[in-house]
C-alpha positions in Angstrom: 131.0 17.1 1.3 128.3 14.1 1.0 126.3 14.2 -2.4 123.3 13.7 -0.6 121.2 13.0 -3.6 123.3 10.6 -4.4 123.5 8.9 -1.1 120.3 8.9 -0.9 119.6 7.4 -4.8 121.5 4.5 -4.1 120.2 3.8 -0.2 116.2 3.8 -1.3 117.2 1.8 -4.3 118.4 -1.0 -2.3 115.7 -3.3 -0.7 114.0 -2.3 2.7 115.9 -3.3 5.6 114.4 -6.7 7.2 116.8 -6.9 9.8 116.7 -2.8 10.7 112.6 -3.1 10.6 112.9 -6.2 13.6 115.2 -3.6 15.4 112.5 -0.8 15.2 109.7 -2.6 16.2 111.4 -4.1 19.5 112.4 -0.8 20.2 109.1 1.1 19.4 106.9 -1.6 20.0 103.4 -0.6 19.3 104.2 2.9 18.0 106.3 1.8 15.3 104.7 2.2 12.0 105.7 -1.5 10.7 103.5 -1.2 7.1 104.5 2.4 6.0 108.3 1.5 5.6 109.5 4.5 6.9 113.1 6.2 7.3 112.4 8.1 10.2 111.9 7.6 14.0 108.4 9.0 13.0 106.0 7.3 15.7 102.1 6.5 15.5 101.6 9.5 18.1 103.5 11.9 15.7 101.4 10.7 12.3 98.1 10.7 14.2 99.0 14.7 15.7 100.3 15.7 12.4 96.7 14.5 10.8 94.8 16.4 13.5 96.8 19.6 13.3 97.3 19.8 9.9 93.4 21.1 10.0 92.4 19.8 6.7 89.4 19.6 4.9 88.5 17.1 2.1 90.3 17.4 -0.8 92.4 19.5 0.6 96.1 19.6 -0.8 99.0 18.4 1.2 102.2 18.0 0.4 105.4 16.3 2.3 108.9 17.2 1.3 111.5 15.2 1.7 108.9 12.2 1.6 111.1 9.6 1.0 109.5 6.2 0.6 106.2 8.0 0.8 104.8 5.7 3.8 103.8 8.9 6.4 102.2 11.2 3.5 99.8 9.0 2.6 99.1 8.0 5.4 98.1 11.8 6.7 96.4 12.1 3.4 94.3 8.8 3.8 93.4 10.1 7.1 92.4 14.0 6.5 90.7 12.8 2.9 93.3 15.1 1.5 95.5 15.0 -2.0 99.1 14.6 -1.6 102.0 15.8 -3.7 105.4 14.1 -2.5 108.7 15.7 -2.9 112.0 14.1 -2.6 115.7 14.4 -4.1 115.9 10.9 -5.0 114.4 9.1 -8.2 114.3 5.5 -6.4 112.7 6.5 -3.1 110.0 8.9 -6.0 109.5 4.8 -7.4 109.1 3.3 -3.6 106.3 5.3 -2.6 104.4 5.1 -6.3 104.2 1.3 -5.6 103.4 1.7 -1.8 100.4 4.3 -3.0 99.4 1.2 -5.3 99.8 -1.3 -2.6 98.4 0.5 0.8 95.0 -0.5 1.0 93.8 2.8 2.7 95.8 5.5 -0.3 94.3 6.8 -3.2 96.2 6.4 -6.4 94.6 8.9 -7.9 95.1 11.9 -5.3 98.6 11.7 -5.0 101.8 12.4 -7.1 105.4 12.0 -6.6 107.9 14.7 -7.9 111.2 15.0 -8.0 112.8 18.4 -6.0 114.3 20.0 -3.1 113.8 21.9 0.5 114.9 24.7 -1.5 113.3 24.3 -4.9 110.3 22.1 -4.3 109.0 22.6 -8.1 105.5 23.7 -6.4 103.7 26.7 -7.2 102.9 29.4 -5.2 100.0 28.8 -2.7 99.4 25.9 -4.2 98.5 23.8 -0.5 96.8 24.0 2.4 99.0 22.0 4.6 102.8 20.7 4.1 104.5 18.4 6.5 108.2 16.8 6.4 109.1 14.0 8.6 112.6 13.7 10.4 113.9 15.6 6.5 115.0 18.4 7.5 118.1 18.0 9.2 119.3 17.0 5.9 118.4 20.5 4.0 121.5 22.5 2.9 120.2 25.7 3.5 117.5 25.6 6.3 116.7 29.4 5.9 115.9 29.0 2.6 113.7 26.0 3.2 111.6 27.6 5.7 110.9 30.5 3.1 110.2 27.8 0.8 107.7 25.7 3.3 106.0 29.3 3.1 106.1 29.9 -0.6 104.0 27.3 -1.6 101.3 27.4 1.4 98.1 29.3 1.4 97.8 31.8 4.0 97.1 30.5 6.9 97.8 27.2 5.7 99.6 24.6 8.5 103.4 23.4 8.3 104.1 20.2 10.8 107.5 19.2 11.2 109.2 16.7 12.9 113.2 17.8 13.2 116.1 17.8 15.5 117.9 21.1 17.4 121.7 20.6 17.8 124.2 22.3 20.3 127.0 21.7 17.9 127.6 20.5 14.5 127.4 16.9 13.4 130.4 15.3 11.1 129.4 14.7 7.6 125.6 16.4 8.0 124.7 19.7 6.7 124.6 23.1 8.9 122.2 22.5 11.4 120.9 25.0 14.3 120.0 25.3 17.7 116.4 26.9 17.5 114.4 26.6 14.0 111.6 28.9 15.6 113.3 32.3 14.6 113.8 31.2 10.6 110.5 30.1 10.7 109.3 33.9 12.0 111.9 35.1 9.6 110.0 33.1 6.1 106.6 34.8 7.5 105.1 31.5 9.7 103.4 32.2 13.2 104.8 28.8 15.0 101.7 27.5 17.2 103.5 24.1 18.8 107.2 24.0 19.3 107.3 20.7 21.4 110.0 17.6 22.1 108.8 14.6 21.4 108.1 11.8 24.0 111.5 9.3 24.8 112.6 10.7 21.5 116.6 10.1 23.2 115.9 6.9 24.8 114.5 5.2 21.5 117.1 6.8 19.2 120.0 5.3 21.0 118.6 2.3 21.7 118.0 1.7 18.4 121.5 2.4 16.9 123.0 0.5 19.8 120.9 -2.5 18.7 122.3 -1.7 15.0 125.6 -2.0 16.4 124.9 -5.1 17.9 123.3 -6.6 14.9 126.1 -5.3 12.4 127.3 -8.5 11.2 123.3 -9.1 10.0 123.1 -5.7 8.4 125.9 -6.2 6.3 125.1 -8.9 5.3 121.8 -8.2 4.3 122.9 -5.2 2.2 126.4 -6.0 1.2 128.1 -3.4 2.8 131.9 -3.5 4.8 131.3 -4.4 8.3 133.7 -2.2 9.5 132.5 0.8 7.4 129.2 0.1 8.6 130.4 -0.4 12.3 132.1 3.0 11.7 128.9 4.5 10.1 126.5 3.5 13.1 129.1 5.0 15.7 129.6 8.2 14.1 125.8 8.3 14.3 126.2 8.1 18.1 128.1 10.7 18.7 125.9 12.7 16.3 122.9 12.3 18.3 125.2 13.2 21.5 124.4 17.1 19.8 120.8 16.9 19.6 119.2 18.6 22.3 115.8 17.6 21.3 113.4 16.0 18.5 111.1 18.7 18.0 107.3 18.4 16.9 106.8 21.7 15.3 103.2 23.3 14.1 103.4 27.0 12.6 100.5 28.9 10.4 101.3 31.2 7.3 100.7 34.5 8.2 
């Protein structure tokens, strides 16, 4: 079984990807968000609906779990003139999006923080936000049951969870349980879901993109250091992966 913590550690504490962000932006031309250095097939449309459905006030509180590099949070929270509170397993990507709050001209420093935790123990109070949003994380949650009861735990009632995720038919190689429908654990952890909805060419982009990875290898190897072949292997087994998605889901649900 992957130790995804680890995996994770080591991949946001290696440089950001030139030769993966080229590949992303000729595949998502406008609608790829070049300066927020994400890890995601997060799309302008997605950040801009996630900002105008998370229905937050000034200074409201926001968090985003599994925030990674922290580009997408603060971006929603620059927009919505909310806090944020970033979660992620990983110490390095925790670092990455410190400096990116310092270095994004449009984030506040001093209205976000960065915490190390899980989907399943966040570290967050109870009630503690008004919105929380997780961006293309949570098909790597162990225990996606449990997360949903924890995206609940820590919102106010009523309070907004928008998440951008993936249902499968079948079960990946080397990726965590995942499941066909995420609306009945959601109704199960106490959430009324409000949007369930695929995303636009969600397929088209995604495959496109790993079969320009593929085509690119040689440069993405050497750019990181990796085996060619293990990397070639890597970005097929992806492939077939995404063969079990039956769709990239935009999901909006309020705490009951």
């Amino acid at each position: 079984m992957t130790d995804w913590k680890a995996a994770f550690t080591t991949m946001f504490g290696a440089p950001a990807s030139a030769v993966s962000a080229g590949i992303w932006a000729e595949v998502y031309g406008d609608e790829y968000p070049a300066e927020l250095d994400t890890y995601s097939f997060v799309t302008r449309t997605d950040l801009h609906r996630i900002a105008a459905e998370a229905r937050l006030e000034p200074g409201g509180r926001l968090a985003d779990i599994g925030c990674g590099r922290g580009g997408p949070g603060l971006w929603v929270a620059a927009r919505t003139y909310a806090t944020l509170t970033g979660v992620d397993i990983a110490e390095t990507a925790l670092a990455s999006a410190r400096r990116r709050a310092e270095a994004l001209p449009f984030s506040d420093v001093e209205a976000t923080d960065f915490q190390i935790g899980s989907f399943s123990e966040t570290g967050l109070d109870d009630a503690s936000f008004d919105a929380v949003m997780s961006v293309d994380a949570l098909l790597f949650a162990p225990d996606k049951p449990r997360a949903c009861e924890e995206f609940a735990r820590i919102l106010v009632p009523g309070g907004r969870l928008l998440v951008t995720t993936w249902d499968f038919d079948g079960q990946p190689q080397n990726r965590p349980p995942q499941v066909p429908d995420h609306r009945p654990l959601l109704e199960s952890a106490g959430f009324d879901v409000l949007t369930y909805e695929e995303t636009p060419d969600w397929r088209t982009r995604q495959r496109r993109t790993m079969e320009l990875s593929l085509s690119r290898v040689a440069d993405l190897a050497a750019e990181s250091g990796e085996d060619p072949s293990k990397l070639r292997a890597s970005l097929e087994q992806t492939l077939r992966n995404q063969d079990l998605m039956t769709r990239r889901v935009l999901l909006i649900a309020s705490r009951r």
